[in-house]
N, C-alpha and C positions, 0 to 999 in steps of 0.2 A: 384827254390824258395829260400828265405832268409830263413837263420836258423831262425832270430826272427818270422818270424810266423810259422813255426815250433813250436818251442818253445810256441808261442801263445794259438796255436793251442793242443796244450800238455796239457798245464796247461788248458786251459778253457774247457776242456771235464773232467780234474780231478775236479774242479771247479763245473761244471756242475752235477757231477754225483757219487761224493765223500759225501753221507750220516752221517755224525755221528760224526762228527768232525776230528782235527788232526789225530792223531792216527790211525783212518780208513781209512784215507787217502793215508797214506802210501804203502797200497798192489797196490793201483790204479798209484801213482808216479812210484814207481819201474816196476811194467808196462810197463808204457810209454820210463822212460830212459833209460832202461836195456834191456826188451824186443823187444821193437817197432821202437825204435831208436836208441837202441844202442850205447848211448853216454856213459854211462857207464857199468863197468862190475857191476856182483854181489858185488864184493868185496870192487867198489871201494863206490858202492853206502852205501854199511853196513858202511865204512868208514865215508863218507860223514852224515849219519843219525845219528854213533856216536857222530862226531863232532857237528850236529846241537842240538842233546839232549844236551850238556852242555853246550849254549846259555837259555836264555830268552824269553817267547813266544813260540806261539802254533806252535808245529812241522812240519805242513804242511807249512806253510808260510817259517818258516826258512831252509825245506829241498828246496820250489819253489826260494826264493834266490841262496842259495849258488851253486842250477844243474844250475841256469841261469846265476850266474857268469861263472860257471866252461865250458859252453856249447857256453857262447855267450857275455862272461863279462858284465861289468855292467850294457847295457844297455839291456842284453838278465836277468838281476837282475829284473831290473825292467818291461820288459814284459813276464816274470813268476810272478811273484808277482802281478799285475793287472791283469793278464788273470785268475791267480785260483782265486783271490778276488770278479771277477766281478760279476759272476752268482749269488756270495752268497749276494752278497752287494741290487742286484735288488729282489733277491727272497726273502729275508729275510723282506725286506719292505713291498712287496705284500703280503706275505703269514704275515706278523704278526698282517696287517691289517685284513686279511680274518679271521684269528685265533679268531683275538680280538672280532670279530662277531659273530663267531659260537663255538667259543671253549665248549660251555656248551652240543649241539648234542652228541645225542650217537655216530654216526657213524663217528664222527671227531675223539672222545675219542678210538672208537676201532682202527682205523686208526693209532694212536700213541702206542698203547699196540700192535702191529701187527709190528711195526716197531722196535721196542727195541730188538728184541730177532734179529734181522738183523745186527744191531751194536757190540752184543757182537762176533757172527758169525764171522763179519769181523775183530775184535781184534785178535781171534782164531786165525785164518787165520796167521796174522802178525807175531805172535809167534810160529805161525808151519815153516813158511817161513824160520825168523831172526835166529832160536835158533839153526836150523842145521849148518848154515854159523858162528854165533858167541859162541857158547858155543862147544868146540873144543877137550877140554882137561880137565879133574878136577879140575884144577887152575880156569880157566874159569865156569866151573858148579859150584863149590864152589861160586866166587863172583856173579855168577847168584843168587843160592840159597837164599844166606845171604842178598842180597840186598832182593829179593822178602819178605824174614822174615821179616827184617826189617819196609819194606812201610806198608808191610798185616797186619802184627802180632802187631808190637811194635809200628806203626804209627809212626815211623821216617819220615820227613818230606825227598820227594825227593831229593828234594835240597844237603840235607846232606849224603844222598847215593851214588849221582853222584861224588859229591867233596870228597867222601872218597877214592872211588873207582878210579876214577882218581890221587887220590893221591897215593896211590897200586901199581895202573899202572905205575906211573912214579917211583915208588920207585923199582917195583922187574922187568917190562919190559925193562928196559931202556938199 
């Protein structure tokens, strides 16, 4: 079989079955490319997630590009990118119609408060995973630290975390 449905096939199960937006998503990608298939290592995917963090846009989308370049070039870009899109694209339409009907029911409401504590769950998760592979050394725990203080504490805006710390990195790793 062609790697693009492979690929396809990758991305529309994370697609399908990926709760709680970007960021949740990611324990389910690494899964699929690391585990299942094996297209990438651990190391090279933390690589790749870093690199997609200092882009624009929600991180699942930009992690399903750059493994579908990296696994099947462009055009394995673009059927990673359609295939995790597509589930959400049709469900999101039906269920906002269904929503918009019944959002007032109790048992729709307890359904959403039953489901929230699932999503932080699977953030957990991401930073149990990421933080043994990327926080390595005190240099590395330090700019963990400092950044988390920053976003939590001092609400410095992302943005300005990522660009400082990339700028760190290229000043003392280089």
């Amino acid at each position: 079989m062609s790697v693009y449905w492979f690929i396809f096939i990758s991305f529309l199960k994370v697609g399908l079955f990926g709760y709680g937006g970007g960021p949740a998503l990611i324990p389910l990608i690494e899964k699929e490319v690391v585990d299942h298939y094996s297209w990438l290592t651990a190391e090279e995917f933390i690589d790749t997630l870093a690199m997609a963090n200092t882009l624009p846009g929600p991180i699942s989308t930009k992690l399903a590009v750059c493994i579908g370049l990296q696994v099947g070039g462009p055009f394995g870009a673009a059927t990673a990118i359609f295939a995790l899109l597509l589930p959400s694209t049709v469900l999101i339409l039906v269920l906002f119609m269904l929503y918009n009907r019944y959002r007032r029911v109790p048992s729709v409401q307890g359904i959403i408060r039953g489901v929230r504590p699932v999503v932080i769950a699977l953030l957990m998760v991401i930073v149990a995973n990421l933080a043994p592979k990327s926080v390595v050394s005190w240099d590395t725990f330090t700019i963990a630290l400092c950044a988390f203080l920053a976003v939590f504490y001092f609400k410095v805006h992302p943005i300005y975390t990522i660009t400082m710390a990339a700028a760190l990195g290229f000043w003392f790793y280089r």
